[in-house]
PDB file of N, CA, C and O in Angstrom:
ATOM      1  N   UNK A   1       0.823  -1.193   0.000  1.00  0.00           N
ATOM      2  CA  UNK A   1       0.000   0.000   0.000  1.00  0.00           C
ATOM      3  C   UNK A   1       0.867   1.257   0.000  1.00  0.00           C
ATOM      4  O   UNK A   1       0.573   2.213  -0.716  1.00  0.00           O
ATOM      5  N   UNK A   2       2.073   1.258   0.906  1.00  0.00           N
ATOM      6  CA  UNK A   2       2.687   2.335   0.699  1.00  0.00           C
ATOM      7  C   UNK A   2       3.446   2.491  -0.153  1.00  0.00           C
ATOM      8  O   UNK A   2       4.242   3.426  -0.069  1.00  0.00           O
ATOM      9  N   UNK A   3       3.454   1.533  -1.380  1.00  0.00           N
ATOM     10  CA  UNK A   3       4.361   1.937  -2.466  1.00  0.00           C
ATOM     11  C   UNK A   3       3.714   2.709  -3.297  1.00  0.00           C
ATOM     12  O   UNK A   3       4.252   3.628  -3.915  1.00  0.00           O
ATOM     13  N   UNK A   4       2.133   2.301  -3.404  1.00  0.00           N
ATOM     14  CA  UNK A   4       1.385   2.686  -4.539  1.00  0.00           C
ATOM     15  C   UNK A   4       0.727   4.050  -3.942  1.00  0.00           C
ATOM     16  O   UNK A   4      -0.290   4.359  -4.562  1.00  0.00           O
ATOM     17  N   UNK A   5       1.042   4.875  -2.962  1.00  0.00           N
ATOM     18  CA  UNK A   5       0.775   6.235  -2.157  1.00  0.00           C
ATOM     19  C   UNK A   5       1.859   6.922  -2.823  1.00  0.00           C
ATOM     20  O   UNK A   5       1.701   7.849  -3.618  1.00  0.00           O
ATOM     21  N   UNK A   6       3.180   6.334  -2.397  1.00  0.00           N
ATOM     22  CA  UNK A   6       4.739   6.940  -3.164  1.00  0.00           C
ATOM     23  C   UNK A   6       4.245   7.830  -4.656  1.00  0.00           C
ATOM     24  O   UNK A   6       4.264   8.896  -5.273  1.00  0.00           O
ATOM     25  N   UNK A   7       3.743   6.189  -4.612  1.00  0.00           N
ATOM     26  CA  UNK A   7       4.100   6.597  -6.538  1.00  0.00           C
ATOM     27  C   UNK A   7       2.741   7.481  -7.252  1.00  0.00           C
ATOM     28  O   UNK A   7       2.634   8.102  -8.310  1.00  0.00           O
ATOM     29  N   UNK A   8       1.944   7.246  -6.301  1.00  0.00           N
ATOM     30  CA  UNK A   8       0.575   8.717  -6.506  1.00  0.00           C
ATOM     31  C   UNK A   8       1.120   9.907  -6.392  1.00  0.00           C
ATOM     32  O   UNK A   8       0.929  10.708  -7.307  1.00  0.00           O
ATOM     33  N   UNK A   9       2.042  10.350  -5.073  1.00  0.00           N
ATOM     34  CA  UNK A   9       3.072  11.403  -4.479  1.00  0.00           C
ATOM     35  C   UNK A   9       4.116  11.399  -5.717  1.00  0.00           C
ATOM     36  O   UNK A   9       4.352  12.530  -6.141  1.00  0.00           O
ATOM     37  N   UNK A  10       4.466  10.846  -6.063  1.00  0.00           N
ATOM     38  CA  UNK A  10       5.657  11.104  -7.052  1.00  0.00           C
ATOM     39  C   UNK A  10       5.903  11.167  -8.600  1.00  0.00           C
ATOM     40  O   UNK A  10       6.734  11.717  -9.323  1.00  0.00           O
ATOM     41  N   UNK A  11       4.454  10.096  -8.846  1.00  0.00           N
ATOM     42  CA  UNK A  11       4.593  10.746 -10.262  1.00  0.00           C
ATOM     43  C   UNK A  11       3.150  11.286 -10.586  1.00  0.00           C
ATOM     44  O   UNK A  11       2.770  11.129 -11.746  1.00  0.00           O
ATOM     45  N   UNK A  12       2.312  11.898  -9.705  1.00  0.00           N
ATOM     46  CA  UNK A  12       1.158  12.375  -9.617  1.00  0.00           C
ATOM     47  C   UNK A  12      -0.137  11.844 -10.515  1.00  0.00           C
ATOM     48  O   UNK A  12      -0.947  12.535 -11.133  1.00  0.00           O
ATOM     49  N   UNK A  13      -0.077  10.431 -10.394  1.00  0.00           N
ATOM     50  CA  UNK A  13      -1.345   9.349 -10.561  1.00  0.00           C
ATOM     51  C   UNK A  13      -2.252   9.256  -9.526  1.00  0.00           C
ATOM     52  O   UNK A  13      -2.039   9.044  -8.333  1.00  0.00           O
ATOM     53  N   UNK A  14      -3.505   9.476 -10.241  1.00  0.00           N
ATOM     54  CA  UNK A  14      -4.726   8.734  -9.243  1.00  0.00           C
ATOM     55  C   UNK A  14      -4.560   7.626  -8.741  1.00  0.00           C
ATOM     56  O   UNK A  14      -3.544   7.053  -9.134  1.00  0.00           O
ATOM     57  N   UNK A  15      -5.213   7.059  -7.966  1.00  0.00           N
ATOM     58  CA  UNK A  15      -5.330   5.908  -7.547  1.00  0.00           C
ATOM     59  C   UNK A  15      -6.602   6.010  -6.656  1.00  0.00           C
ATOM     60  O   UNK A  15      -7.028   7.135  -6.396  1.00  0.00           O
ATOM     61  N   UNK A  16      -7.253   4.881  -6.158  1.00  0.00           N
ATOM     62  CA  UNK A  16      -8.115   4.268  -5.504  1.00  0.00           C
ATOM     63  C   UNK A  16      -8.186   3.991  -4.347  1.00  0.00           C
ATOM     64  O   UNK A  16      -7.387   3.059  -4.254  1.00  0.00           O
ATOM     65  N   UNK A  17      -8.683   4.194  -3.182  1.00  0.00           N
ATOM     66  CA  UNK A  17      -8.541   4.019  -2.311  1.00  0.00           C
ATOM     67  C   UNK A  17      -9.688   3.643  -1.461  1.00  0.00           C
ATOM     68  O   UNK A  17     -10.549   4.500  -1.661  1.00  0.00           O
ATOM     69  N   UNK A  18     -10.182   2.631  -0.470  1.00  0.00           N
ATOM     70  CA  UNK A  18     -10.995   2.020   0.238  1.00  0.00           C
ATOM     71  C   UNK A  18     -10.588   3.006   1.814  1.00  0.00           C
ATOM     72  O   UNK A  18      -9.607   2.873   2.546  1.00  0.00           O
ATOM     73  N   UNK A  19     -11.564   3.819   1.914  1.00  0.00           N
ATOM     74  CA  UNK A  19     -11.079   4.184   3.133  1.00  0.00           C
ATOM     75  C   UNK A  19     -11.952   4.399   4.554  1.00  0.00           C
ATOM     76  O   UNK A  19     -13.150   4.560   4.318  1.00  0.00           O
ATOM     77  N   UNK A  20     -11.632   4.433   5.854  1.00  0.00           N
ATOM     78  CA  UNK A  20     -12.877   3.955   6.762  1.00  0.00           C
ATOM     79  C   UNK A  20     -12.749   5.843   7.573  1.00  0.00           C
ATOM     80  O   UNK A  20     -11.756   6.326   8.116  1.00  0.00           O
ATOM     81  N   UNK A  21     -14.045   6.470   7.373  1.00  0.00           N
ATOM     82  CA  UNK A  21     -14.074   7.463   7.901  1.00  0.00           C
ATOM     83  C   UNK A  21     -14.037   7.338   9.575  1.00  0.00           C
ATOM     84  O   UNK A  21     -14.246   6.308  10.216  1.00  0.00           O
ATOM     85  N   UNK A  22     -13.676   8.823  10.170  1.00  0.00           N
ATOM     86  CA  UNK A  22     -14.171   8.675  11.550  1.00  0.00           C
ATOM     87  C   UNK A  22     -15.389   8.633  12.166  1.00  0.00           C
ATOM     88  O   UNK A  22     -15.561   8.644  13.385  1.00  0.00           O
ATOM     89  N   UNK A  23     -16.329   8.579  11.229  1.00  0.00           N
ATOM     90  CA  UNK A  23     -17.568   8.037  11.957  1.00  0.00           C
ATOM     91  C   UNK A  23     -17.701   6.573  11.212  1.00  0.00           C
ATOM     92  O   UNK A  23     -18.718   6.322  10.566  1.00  0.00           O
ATOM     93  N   UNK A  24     -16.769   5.744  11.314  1.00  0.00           N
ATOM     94  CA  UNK A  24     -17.240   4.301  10.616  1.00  0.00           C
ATOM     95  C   UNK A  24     -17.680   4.353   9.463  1.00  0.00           C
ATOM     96  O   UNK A  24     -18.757   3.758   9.457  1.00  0.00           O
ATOM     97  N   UNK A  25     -17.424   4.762   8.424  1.00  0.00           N
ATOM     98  CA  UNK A  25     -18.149   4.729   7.740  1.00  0.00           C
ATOM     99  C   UNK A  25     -17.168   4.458   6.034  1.00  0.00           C
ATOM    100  O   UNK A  25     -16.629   5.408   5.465  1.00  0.00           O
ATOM    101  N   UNK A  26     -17.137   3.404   5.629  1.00  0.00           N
ATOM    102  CA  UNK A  26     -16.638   2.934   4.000  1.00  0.00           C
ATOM    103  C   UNK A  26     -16.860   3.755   3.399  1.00  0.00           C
ATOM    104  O   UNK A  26     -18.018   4.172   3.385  1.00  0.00           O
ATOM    105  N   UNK A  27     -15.809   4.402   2.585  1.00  0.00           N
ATOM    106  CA  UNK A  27     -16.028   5.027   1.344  1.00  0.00           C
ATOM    107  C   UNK A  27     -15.087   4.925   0.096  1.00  0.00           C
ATOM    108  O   UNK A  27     -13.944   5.350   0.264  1.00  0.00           O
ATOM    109  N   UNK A  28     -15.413   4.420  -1.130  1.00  0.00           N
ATOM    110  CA  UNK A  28     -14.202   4.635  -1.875  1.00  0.00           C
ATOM    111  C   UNK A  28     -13.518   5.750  -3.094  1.00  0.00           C
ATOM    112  O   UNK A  28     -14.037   6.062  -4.166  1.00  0.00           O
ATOM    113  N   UNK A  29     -12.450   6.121  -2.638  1.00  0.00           N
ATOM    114  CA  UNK A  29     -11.995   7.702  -3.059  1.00  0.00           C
ATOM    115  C   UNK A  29     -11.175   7.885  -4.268  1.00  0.00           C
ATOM    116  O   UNK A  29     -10.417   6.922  -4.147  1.00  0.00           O
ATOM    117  N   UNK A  30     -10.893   8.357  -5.131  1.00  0.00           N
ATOM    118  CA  UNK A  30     -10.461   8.250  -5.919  1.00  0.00           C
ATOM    119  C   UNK A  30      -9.218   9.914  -5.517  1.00  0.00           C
ATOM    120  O   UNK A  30      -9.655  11.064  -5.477  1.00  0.00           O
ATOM    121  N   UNK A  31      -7.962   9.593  -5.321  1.00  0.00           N
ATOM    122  CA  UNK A  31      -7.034  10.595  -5.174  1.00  0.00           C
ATOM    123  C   UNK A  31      -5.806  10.632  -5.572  1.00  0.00           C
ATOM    124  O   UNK A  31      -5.295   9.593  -5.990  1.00  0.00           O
ATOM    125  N   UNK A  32      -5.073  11.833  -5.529  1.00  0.00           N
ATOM    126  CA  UNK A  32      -4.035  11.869  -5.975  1.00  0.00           C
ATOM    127  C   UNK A  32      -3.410  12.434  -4.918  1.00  0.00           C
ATOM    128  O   UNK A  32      -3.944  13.449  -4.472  1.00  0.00           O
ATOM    129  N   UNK A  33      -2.044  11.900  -4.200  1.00  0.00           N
ATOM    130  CA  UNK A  33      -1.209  12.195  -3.084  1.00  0.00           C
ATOM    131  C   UNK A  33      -0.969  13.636  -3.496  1.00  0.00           C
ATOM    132  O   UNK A  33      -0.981  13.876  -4.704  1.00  0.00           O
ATOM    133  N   UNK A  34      -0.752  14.621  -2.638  1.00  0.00           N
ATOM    134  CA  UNK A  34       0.754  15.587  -2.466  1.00  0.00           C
ATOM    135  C   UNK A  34       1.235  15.585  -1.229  1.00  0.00           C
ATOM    136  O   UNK A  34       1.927  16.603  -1.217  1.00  0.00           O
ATOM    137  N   UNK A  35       1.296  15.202  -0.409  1.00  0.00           N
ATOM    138  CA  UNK A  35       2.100  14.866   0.937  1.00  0.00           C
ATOM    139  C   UNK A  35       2.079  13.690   1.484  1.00  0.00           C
ATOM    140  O   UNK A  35       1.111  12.954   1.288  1.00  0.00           O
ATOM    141  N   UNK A  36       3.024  13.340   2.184  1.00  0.00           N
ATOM    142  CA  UNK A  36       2.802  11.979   3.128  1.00  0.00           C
ATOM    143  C   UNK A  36       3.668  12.595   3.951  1.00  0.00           C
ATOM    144  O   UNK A  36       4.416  13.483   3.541  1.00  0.00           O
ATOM    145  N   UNK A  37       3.643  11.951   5.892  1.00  0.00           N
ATOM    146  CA  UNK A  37       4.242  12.184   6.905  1.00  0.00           C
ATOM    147  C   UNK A  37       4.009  10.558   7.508  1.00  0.00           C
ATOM    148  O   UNK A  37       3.256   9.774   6.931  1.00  0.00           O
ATOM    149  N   UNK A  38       4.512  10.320   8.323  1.00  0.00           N
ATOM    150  CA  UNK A  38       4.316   9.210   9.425  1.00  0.00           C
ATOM    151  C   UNK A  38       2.764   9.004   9.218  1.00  0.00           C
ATOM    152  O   UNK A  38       2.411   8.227   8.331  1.00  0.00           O
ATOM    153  N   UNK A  39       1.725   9.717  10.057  1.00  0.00           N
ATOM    154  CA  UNK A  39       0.564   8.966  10.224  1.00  0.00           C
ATOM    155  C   UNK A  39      -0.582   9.528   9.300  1.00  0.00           C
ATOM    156  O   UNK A  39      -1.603   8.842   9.334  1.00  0.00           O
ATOM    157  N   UNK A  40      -0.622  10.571   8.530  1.00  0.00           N
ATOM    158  CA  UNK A  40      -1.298  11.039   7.263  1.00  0.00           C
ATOM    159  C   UNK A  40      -0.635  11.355   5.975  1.00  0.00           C
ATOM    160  O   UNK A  40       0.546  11.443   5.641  1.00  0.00           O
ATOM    161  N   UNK A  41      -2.371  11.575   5.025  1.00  0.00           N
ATOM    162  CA  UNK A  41      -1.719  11.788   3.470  1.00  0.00           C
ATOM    163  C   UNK A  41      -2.391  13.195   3.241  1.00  0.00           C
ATOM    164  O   UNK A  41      -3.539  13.312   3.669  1.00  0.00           O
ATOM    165  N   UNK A  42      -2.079  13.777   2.904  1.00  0.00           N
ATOM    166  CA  UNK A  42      -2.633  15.313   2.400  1.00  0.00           C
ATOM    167  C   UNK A  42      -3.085  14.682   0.717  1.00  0.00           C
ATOM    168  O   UNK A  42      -2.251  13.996   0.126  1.00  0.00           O
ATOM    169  N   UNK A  43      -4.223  14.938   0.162  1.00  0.00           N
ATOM    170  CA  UNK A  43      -4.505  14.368  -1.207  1.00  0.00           C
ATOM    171  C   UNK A  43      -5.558  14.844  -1.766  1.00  0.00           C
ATOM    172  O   UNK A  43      -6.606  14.999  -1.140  1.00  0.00           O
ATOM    173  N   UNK A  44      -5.407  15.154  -3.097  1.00  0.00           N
ATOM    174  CA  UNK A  44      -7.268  15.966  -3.858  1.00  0.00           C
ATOM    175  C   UNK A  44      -7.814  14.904  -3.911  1.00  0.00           C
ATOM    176  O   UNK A  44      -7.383  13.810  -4.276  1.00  0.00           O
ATOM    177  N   UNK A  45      -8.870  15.236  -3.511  1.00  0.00           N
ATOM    178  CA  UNK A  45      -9.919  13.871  -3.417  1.00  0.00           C
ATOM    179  C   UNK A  45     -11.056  13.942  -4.856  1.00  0.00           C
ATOM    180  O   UNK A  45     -11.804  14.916  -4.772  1.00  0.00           O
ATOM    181  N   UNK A  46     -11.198  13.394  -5.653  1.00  0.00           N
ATOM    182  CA  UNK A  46     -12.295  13.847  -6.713  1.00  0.00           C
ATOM    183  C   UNK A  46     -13.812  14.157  -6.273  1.00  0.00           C
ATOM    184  O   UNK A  46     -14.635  14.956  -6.721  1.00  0.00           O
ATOM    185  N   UNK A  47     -13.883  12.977  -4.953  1.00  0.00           N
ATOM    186  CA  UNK A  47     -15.282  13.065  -4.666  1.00  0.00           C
ATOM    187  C   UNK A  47     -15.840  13.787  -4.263  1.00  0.00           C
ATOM    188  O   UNK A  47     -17.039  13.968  -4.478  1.00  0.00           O
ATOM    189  N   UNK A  48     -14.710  14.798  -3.131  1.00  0.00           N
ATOM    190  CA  UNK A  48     -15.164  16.097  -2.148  1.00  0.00           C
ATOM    191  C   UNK A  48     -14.739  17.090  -3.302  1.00  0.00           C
ATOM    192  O   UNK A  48     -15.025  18.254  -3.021  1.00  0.00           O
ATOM    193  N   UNK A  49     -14.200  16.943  -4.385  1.00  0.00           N
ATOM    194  CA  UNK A  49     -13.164  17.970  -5.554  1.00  0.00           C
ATOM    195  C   UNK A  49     -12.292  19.440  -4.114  1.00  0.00           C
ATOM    196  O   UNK A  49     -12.168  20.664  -4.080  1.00  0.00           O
ATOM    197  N   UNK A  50     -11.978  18.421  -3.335  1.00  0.00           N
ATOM    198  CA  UNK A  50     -10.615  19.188  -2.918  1.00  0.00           C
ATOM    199  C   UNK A  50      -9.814  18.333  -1.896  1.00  0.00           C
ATOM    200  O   UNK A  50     -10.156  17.253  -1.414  1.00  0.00           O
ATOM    201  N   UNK A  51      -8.668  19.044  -1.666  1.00  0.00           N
ATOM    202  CA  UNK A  51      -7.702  18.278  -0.555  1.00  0.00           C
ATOM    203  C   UNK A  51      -8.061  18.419   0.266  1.00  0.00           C
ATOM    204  O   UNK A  51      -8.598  19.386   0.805  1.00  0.00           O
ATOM    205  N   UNK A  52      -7.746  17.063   0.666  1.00  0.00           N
ATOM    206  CA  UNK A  52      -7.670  16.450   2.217  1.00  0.00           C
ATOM    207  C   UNK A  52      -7.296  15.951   3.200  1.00  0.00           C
ATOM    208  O   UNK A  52      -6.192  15.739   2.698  1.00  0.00           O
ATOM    209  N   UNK A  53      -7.163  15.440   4.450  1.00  0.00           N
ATOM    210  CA  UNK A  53      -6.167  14.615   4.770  1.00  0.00           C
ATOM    211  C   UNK A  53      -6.464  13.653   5.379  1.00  0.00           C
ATOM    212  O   UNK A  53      -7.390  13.853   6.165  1.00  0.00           O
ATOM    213  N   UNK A  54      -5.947  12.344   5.356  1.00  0.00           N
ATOM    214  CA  UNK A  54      -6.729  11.198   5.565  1.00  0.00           C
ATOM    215  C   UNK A  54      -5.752  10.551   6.342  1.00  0.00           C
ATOM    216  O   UNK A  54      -4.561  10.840   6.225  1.00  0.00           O
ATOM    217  N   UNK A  55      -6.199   9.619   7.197  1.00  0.00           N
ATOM    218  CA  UNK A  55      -5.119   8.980   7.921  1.00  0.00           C
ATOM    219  C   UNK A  55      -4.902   7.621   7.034  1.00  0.00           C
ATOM    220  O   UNK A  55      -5.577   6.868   6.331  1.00  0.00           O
ATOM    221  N   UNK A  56      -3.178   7.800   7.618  1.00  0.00           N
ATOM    222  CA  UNK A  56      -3.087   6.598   7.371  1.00  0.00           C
ATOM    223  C   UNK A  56      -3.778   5.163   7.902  1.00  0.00           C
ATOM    224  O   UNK A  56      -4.128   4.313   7.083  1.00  0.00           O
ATOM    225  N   UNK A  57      -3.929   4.988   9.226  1.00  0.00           N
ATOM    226  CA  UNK A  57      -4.251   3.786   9.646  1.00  0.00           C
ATOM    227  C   UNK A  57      -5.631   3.522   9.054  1.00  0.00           C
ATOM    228  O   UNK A  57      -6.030   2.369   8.888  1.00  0.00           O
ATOM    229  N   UNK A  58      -6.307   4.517   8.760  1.00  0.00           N
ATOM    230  CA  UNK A  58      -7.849   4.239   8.465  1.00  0.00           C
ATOM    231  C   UNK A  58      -7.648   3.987   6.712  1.00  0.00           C
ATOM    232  O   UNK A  58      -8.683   4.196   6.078  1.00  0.00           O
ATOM    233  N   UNK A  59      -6.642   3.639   6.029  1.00  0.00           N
ATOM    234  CA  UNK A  59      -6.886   3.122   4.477  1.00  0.00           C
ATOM    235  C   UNK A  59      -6.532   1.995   4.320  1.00  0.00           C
ATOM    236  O   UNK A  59      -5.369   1.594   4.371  1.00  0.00           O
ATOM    237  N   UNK A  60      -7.726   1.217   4.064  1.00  0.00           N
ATOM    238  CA  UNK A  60      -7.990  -0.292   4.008  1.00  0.00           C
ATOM    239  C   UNK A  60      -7.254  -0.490   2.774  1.00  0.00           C
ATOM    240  O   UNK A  60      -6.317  -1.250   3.019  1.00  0.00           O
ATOM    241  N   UNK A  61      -7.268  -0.107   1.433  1.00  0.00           N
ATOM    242  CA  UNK A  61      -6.972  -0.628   0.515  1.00  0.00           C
ATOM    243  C   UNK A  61      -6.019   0.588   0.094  1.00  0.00           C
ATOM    244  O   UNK A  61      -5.819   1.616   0.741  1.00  0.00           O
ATOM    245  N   UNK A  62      -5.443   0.201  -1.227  1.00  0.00           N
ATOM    246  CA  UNK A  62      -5.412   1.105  -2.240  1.00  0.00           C
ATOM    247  C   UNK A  62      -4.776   0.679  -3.506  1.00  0.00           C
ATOM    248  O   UNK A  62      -3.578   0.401  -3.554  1.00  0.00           O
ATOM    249  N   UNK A  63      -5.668   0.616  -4.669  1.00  0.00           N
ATOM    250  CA  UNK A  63      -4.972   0.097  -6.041  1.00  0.00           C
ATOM    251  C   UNK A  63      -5.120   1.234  -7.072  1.00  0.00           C
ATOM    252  O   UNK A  63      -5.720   2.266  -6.769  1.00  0.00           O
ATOM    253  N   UNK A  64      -4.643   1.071  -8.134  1.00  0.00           N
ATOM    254  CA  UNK A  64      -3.732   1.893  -9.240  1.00  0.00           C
ATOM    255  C   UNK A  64      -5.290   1.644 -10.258  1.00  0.00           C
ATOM    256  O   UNK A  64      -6.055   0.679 -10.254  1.00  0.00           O
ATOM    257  N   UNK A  65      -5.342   2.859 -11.021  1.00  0.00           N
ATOM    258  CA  UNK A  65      -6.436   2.532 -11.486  1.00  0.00           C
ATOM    259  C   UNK A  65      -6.239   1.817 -13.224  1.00  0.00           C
ATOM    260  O   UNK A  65      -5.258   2.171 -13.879  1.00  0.00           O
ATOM    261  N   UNK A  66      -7.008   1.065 -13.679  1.00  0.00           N
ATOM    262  CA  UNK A  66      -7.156   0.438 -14.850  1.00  0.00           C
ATOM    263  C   UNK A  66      -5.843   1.008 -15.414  1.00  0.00           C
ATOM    264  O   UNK A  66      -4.747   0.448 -15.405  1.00  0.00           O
ATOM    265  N   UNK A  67      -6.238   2.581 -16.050  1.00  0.00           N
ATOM    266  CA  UNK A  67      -5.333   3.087 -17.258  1.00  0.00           C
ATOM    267  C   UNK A  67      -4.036   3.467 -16.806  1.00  0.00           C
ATOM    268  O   UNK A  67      -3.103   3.837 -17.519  1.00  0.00           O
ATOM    269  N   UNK A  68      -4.053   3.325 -15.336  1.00  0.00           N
ATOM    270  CA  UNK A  68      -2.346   3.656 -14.641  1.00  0.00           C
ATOM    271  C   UNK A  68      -2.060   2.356 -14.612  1.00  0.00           C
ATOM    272  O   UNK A  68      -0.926   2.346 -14.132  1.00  0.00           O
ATOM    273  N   UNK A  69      -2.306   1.474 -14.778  1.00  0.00           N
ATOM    274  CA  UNK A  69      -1.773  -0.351 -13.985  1.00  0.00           C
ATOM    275  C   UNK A  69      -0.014  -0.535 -14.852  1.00  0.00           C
ATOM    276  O   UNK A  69       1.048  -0.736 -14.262  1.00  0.00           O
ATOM    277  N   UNK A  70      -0.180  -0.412 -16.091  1.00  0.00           N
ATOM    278  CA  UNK A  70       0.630  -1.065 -17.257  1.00  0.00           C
ATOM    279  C   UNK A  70       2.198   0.371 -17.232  1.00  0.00           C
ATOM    280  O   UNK A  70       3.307   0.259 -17.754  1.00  0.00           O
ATOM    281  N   UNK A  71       1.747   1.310 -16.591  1.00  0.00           N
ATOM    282  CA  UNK A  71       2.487   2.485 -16.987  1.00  0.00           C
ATOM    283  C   UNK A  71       4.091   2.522 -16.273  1.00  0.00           C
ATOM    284  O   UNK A  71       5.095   3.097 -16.693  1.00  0.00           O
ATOM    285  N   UNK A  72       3.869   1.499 -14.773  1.00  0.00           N
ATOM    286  CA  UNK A  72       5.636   1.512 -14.427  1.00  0.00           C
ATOM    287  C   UNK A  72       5.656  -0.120 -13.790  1.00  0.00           C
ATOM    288  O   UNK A  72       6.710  -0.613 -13.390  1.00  0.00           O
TER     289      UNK A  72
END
């Protein structure tokens, strides 16, 4: 998971993400990193259409989307 955050942060690809809000609650996000620290990600979120910051411990998943998969 934290490779495919890197490489959102670094070569500025979307990606997918399964993530559990603080009120419990599943949602899946479609973002693009610009920060990482120890326990959060700073990231534009498409769904809210702005940045945000999400914790780390609360992201269940995260995969590369279809048209990014083949690219590195």
């Amino acid at each position: 998971m934290d490779r495919l955050l890197l490489r959102s942060l670094n070569e500025q690809i979307p990606v997918e993400m399964i993530y559990l809000s603080s009120t419990n609650q599943f949602t899946k996000r479609k973002i693009v990193v610009s920060h990482i620290n120890d326990t959060t990600i700073r990231a534009y979120c498409y769904l809210r259409k702005q940045s945000r910051l999400f914790k780390i411990e609360n992201i269940l998943s995260v995969m590369v989307l279809k048209q990014f998969r083949n690219l590195g």
